[in-house]
Every structure is written in C-alpha cells, then in structure tokens.
N, C-alpha and C positions, 0 to 999 in steps of 0.2 A: 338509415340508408347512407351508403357514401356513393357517392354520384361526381364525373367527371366535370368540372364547371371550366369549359372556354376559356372566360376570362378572365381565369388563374392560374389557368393551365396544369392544375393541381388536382386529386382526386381528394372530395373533403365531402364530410359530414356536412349530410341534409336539413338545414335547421328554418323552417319555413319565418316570415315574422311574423305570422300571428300564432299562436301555439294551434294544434290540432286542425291548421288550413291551409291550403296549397291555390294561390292563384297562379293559374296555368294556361301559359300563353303558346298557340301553335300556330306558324305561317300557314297560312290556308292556298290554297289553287289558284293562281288566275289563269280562269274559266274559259282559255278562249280555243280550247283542243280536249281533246281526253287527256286524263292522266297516263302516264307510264306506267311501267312498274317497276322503273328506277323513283319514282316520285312521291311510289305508294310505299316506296320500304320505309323511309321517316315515318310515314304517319302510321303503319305497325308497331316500328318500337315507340313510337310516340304512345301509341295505345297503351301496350304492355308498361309501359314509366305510370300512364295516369292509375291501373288497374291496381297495379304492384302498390300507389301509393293509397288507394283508397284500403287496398287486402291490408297494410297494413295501420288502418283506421283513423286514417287522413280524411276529412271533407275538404274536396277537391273541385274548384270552381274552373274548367276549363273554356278558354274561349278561343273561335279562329275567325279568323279574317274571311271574305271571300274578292278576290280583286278579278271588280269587273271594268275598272279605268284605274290609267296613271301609269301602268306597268309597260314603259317602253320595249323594245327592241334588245339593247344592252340594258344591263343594270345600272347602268352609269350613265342613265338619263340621257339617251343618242336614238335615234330611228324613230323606227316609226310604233305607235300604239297597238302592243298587242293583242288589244283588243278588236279594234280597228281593223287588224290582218286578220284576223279569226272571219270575221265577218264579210270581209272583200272575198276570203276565199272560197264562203258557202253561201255568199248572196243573199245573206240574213242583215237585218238589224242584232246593233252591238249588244242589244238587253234580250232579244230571241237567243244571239248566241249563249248568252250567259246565263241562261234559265237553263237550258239544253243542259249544257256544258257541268254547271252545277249538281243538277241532277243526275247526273251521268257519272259523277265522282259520286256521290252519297250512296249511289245505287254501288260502284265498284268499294266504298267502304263496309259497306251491307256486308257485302259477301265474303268479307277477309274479317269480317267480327271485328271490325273498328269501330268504338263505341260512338253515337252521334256526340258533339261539344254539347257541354249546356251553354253556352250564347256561340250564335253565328251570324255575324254580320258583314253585309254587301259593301266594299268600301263608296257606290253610289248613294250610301241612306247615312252619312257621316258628315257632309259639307260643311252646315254650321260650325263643326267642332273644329273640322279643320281651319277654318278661317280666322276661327277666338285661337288658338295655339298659336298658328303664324299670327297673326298681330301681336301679340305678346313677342313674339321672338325678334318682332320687328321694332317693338319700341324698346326693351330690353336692348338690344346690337347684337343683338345673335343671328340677325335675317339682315339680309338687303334688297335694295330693288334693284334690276339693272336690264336693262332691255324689255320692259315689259314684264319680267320674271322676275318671283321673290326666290333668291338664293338663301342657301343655312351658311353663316360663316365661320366655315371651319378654323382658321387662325385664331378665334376666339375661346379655344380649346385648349387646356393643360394638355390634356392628351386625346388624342383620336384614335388610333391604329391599338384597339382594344385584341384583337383576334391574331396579333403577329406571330404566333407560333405555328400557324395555318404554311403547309407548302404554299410557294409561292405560283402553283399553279391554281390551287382551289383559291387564292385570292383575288386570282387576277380573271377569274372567271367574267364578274359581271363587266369588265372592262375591255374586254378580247376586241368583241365583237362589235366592228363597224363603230368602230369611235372615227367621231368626227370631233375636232375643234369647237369649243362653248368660249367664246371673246364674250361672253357677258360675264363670266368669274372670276373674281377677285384672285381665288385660290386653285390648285387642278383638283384639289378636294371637296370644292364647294361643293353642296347638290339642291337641285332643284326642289322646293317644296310648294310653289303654284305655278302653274303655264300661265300665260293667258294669249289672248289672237292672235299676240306679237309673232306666235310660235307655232308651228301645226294648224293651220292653218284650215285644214280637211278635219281635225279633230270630232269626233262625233257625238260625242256628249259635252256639254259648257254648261257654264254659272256663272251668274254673277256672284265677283268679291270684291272690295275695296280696289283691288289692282288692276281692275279689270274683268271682262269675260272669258271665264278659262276655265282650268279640270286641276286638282291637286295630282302631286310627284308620287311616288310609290311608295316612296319611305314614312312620310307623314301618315298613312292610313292605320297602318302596325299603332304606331304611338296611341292615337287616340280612340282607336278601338280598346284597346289594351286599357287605357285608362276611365275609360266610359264604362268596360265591363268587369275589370280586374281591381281599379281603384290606384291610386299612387303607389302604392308597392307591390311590383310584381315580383314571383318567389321564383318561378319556373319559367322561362324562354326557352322554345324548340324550333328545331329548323333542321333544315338537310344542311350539308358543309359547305356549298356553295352561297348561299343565304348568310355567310359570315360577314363577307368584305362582298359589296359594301352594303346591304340592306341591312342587317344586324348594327354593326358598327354606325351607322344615319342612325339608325334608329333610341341608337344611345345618347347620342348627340345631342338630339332634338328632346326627345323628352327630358334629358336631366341639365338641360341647360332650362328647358319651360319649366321644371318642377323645384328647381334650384334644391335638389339631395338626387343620392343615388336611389337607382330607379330598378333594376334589377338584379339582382344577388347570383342566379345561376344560371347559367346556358349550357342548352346541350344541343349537340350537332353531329345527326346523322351524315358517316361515308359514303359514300358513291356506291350505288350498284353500278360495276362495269361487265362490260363483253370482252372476249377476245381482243379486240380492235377499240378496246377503251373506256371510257365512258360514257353511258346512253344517253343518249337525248333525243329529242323530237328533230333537231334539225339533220341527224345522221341519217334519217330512213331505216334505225334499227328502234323501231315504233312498237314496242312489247306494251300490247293491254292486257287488264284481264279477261276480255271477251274473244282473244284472240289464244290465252291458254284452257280457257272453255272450248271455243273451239277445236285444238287440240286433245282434248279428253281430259284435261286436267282441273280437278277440284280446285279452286282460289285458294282454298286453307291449305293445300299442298303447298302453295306457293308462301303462306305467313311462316309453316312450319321450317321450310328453306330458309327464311330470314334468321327466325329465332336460333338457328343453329350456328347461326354467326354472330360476331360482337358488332357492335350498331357502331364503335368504332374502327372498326377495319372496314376495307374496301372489300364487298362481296362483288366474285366474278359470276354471272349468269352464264349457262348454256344450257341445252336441252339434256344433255347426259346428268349434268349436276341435277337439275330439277327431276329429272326420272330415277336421280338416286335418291331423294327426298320422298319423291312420292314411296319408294318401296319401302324405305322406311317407316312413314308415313302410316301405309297402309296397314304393316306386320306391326306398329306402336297399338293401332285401332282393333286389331284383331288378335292382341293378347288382351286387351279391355275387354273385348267382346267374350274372350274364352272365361272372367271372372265368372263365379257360378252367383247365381239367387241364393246367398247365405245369408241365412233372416238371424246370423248369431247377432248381436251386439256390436257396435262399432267399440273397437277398443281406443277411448279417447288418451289415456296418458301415451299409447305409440303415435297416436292422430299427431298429438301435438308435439311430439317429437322430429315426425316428419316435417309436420307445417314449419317450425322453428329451422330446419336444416335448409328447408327451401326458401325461407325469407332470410337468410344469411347467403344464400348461391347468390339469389337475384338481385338484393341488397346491392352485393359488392357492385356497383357502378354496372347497374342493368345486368348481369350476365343471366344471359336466358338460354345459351349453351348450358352451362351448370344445371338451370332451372328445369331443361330436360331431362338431365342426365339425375338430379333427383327425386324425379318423376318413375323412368326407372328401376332404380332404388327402393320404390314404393311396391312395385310390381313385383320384384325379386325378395320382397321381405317374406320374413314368418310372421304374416300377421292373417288373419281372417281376410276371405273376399269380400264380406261388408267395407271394413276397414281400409283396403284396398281402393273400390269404388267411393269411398266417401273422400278421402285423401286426395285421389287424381280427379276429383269433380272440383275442391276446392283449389287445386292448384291452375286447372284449369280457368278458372275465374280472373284468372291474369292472364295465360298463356295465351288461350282464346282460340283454342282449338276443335271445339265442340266433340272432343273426346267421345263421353260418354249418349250421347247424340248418334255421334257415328256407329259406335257399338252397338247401339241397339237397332239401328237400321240394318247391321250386316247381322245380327240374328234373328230380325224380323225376315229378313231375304233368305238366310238359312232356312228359317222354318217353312218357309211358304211353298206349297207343293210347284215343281217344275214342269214346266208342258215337257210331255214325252218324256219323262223321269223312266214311266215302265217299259217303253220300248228301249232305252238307253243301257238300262239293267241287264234287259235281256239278251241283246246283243254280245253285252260283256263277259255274263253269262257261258253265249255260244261261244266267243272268243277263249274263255278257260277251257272249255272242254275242248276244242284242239289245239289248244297249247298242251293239254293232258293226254292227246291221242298223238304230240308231234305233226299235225297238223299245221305246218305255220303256214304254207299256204294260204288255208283258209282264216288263221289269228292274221296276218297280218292283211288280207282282204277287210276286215270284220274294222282294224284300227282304218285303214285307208276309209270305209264306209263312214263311221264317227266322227272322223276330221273331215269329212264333206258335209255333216251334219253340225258344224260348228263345237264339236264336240273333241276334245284334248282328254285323254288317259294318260295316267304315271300306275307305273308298279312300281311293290316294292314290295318288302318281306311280310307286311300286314298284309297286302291285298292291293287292287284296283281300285284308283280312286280318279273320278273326271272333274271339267270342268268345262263349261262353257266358253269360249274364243271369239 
C-alpha cells in the first residue's frame, strides 16, 4: 500500500515495523455532545484504512482514545473544560455525560459499519500512566513547573512544527478560539501536560499527583494510551486535519522525547467535511447528526457511500442535493446487486482474483476508495457469471462497508412479498388500459388521479404499466 504520511508530506510505501502488524492509533471523541457528521467522515475512512489493511492480510491492533477530561475550550490549552461545558449545559454529572455521550457515538459508528477498536480506553482510567511519563519529562528537562502547572518544553526540541505543510488555516485551528495569555510559559509553544487547583478552579474531576491536585492536558492522554496499548512503536496515526497542529504535533513531542527514538512512522489526516458556508462544527448551529438524516429518510450507509466517493484528502462539501445524489446512486448500485440471479454455476476463481488484485491496487494507491467504487462497477459489467459477480462485491465490500449484499437481498425480499391491495391496484390499471383503448381519457386519467390518492405512482412505457408505491 502507498499511503499519504503527514509527516513527510510524501506519498510512500506502507512498511509497518514489525512485518505482517499494523499498531493503529485513532483520535477518539471527547464525549461531551454527539458527534457530527463532519466528525464521523475521519472515522469512516479510518474504518475503510484499518479493513483495507486487514483485506490485505495485515494483523491490525487498533486502539482509540475516549476523552472524558483535559479537553479544553481551544486546543491550545485556554477556557473552559469541555467536558465540564457539556455537563453545565444538560445538568448532568461530567461521567453521566460521558457514558451518554459515548454511547451515542458507538451507537452512530454501528450504523455507518464502523468496525468497534480492539482497545478503547476512557482517558479517566490512564492517571498513573500519566504521572510516571510527566515525572520522567520532568526529571529528563523536557517538563517544567510553573505556576502550579507542569508545562512540555518545547525549546527543547530540534524540531517542533512536524505538520507545516498543513494551510495555515487548518493549523491555526486549535489556537483561534478565545486565547487568552498563559504567563506561566516559558515558550508560546509550551503546553500544558497537568493542571492542578492553581488553575480551574471549578474543575470537576481532580487527582492527586506530585504537583498537586489536578486533572492531565489533552495532549498527554494520546501518548500513553497509545503506548499502554500499541507499545513503543506505533505504525499508523489517524485524525481529522485539524487534530494536526497542535494535538498531533504535542503529541510527538512528549512521547519521543519520554521514549528517547522516533515514535511514529505515518500519519494520516482526514479533510474537512464543509457546507456552503464552510466548515462544520458544533459551535456554527450547522449540527448534522446521524439521527437527524434518519430523521430525514436517509439510510447512514447513504451517508459512508457519500464519503467513499470522495478522497479523504480533499475537502468534501455537504448539502442535501449532494447527498440525495448519493443516495440515488446508492440505491440503483443495490439494485443491480439485487437484479444478480441465484446462479449455483461455480465462482470462477482465476477472474475473482483478477478483480480482487485490480481493486487492492485502486484502494492501495493512498486510500482511493473512489477508484474502489468504480472497480466495484467493473465487477457488475463484466462477462463473468452471477456467482462470481456476488462473490467479488461481497469481498470487496468487506472493506468498503456497505452492506451491499445485505441490502439486496432485503430489496428482493420486499419484492417478493405480496402487497396489501396489489389486486385492487392491478385492477384499476387494468380499467385505466381499456379506456385509454376506447380513447376514454377522461375516464384514464380519473382512474391515474384515483392511484395517486392511493399513494400509488404509475410510469408507461413501451413494455407496459408499471407502479410504485409514494
């Protein structure tokens, strides 16, 4: 696989360090709102990277964060705890919200066929770890204390700004917002890696640690999750593009200055899903969940399908016309699957892996899962048997994560199942031929007005009359 790595800015061959293993590290939620579905396109093509590498016979140890403390306001360690805010504003306790909250994501990964991590850990159940890391950083000179707080010091860095190829808007993302002045850093790049009472004062969760009673920074919880569950060398780092500067870039910091060697070899960073008016976020009021395109009538896999058709590095624009061009897609991809016949010939394996091989070079080339469609496709329009066919787009699907063959057979279980009022509907149609045959249109076009009050839509055409339900 050749895969985009961040922090080379190069597009380079996949070579994990331990041969045939993939430790695979993905920023998890802090849990103090629902997710978006700007939020949720990273951890789709996150999905589709870990499937892609397992499809192609990778043992893949992936693990994610879940941040229920530490996770300010801005990224750059200013305001107030988002946790905290979560909770002020539904009158819950910080750990009610984050149970909710959590649960509420897994339930919207469910439904977009976002595989569960094999470890998932609360950055509240990490403390000890936290505290052996920062003491080491601190007797090391990689940490300071200063106002009550341990700071990471950055000056003590060959290099810092790992991610500068990043516009300097997606950079300056986690610094935008409501910075205030920090007179306890040495440096403006310092960051916080323990609060303690000196600070936040209303904070809602505390610990004791050496420095006092207080809660770890946001950036510290990555690192030692990651290495509690990943081990010293991790192969794979995922995040969305704002997650670059500065959480990604801390995060390198702290661990390979505590691990004294380099600490990650690839990163990769989902673009922005934007609207008309930019890009989404919880603070704009354009709050797109996926219970809210349920609501709407829209299947969630509508919404992964949408994703996949774009590269995880470009900016996808969201609107309701784009997604309703998805879904029709969507639907007519389900119902050429659906039209394969039950042909009990043999799967013809030398075309099988012909395919397989074509689509593990689309997807390879640095995720494209556009391509991955379109030799999907491909599959559907060959001269090969409908075994063949159905065998091919089930395996491809195993990555894409479409429940393809799932959906087909529910739209020809629905086919087959008799229709309330089928015989009256026929009949009708029926009398509507015969005065369209006597020039009767009067009475055809009463008979179509009667159907469409019956929720019922008719098409002609040269075969004949065909309805459907509205």
């Amino acid at each position: 696989m050749k895969l985009y790595n961040s922090a080379t800015h190069t597009k380079e061959e996949f070579v994990p360090h331990t041969p045939g293993k993939v430790e695979m590290y993905t920023c998890g939620p802090t849990v103090y709102h629902f997710a978006h579905i700007g939020n949720l396109r990273s951890y789709i093509m996150e999905d589709v990277l870990e499937k892609y590498l397992r499809y192609e016979g990778y043992q893949v140890n992936r693990v994610m964060n879940i941040t229920d403390v530490g996770h300010l306001a801005s990224d750059a360690d200013t305001g107030e705890d988002k946790m905290v805010k979560g909770a002020k504003r539904e009158h819950k306790s910080v750990m009610e919200i984050a149970q909710f909250y959590t649960d509420a994501f897994f339930a919207d990964c469910q439904k977009l066929n976002i595989k569960y991590p094999d470890a998932v850990q609360p950055a509240t159940g990490m403390i000890d770890d936290y505290i052996k890391v920062i003491t080491r950083l601190l007797d090391t000179g990689y940490a300071y204390l200063a106002g009550g707080n341990v700071y990471f010091d950055t000056s003590r860095l060959g290099k810092y700004y790992v991610f500068n190829d990043h516009d300097e808007e997606d950079l300056a993302v986690g610094v935008r917002e409501g910075v205030e002045e920090d007179t306890n850093k040495r440096n403006k790049n310092d960051f916080v890696l323990w609060f303690t009472k000196s600070k936040f004062e209303d904070q809602a969760l505390k610990w004791d640690s050496p420095w006092g009673v207080g809660y770890p920074g946001w950036h510290i919880e990555c690192s030692c999750i990651s290495m509690k569950y990943n081990g010293e060398y991790l192969d794979l780092h995922c995040g969305g593009i704002d997650n670059a500067f500065p959480h990604h870039t801390n995060e390198i910091a702290q661990s390979e200055s505590y691990l004294g060697h380099p600490w990650c070899k690839y990163w990769m960073h989902v673009h922005h899903l934007n609207t008309n008016s930019g890009k989404m976020s919880k603070s704009k009021g354009e709050f797109l969940t996926v219970s809210l395109l349920e609501e709407k009538g829209y299947d969630p896999l509508i919404y992964r399908f949408f994703c996949l058709q774009s590269h995880y590095r470009k900016g996808l624009v969201f609107t309701w016309e784009n997604l309703d061009n998805a879904k029709a897609a969507y639907d007519k991809l389900v119902a050429r699957v659906a039209a394969l016949s039950d042909d009990p010939a043999p799967v013809d394996e030398e075309a099988a892996a012909r395919y397989k091989a074509a689509f593990i070079e689309a997807v390879g080339n640095d995720l494209n899962t556009s391509l991955g469609i379109t030799a999907l496709y491909d599959v559907l329009k060959a001269d090969v048997n409908d075994a063949t066919k159905r065998a091919v787009i089930g395996s491809f699907d195993t990555v894409l994560g479409l429940s393809l063959l799932e959906k087909a057979a529910a739209l020809r279980e629905k086919a087959a199942a008799p229709v309330e009022g089928a015989e009256e509907i026929e009949s009708l149609i029926a009398r509507r031929l015969e005065a369209k045959r006597a020039k009767d249109w009067a009475t055809a076009d009463a008979i179509r007005d009667q159907l469409r009050e019956m929720g019922v839509e008719i098409k002609d055409s040269k075969e004949g009359t065909t309805w459907t339900r509205v």
